[in-house]
C-alpha positions in Angstrom: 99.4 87.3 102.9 103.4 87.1 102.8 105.6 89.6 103.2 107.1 91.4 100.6 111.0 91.2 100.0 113.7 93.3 98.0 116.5 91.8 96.7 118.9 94.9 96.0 122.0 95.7 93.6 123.5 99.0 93.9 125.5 102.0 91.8 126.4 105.3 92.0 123.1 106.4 90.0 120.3 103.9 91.1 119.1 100.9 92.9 117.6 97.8 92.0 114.9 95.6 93.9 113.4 92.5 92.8 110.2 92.4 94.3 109.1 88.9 96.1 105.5 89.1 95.6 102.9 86.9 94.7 103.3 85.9 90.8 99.1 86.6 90.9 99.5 90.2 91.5 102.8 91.0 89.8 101.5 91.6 87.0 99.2 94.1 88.1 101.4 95.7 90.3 104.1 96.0 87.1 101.3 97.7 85.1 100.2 100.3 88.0 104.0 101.4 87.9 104.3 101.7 84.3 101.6 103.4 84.7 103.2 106.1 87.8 106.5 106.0 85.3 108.3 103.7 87.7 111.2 102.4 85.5 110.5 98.4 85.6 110.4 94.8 84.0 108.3 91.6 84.3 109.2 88.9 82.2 107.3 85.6 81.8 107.9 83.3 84.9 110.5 86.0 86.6 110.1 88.1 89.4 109.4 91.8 89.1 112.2 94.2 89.0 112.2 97.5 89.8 114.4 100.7 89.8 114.8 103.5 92.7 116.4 106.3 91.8 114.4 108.9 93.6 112.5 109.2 97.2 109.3 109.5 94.9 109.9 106.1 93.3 110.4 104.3 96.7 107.1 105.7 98.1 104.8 105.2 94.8 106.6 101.3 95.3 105.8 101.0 98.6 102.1 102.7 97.9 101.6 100.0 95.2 102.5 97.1 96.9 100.4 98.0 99.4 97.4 98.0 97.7 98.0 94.4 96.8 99.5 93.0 100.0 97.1 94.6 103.0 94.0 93.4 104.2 90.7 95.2 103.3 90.3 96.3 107.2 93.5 98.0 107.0 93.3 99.9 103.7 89.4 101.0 105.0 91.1 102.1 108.6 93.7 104.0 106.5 91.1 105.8 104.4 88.9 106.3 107.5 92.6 108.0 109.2 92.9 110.5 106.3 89.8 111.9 106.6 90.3 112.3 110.0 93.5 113.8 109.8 92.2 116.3 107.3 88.6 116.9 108.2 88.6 117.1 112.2 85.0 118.1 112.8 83.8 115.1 110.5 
């Protein structure tokens, strides 16, 4: 699996990112942060773009890609490490 990359442009009021990520899950990964109402575009045969105004944006981003980009080991050892976090005696 590749790494993801962020191609930035900056203002006063927001940032931009394209998002380097594999064109089979960009898609996907556009509709879950439509979905969140994370402002962003994916047009036929470009990359997706995506806009951080807000700490809450950055994290649901970095959430979502997640889901796409790490193995299924690591998102069972990270379920597996909340419970355990929340529910000690379990």
């Amino acid at each position: 699996m590749g790494a993801i990359h962020l191609k930035s442009s900056s203002s006063e009021t927001d940032t931009k990112h394209v998002l380097d990520i594999n064109w089979a899950d960009r898609w996907q990964v556009y509709q879950r942060l439509q979905e969140l109402g994370v402002s962003c575009v994916c047009e036929s045969n470009q990359p997706l773009m995506v806009e951080v105004n807000n700490t809450t944006a950055a994290i649901q981003i970095w959430s979502v890609i997640k889901q796409f980009t790490a193995s299924r080991q690591d998102l069972i050892e990270n379920i597996e490490n909340s419970w355990r976090i929340r529910y000690p005696k379990f």
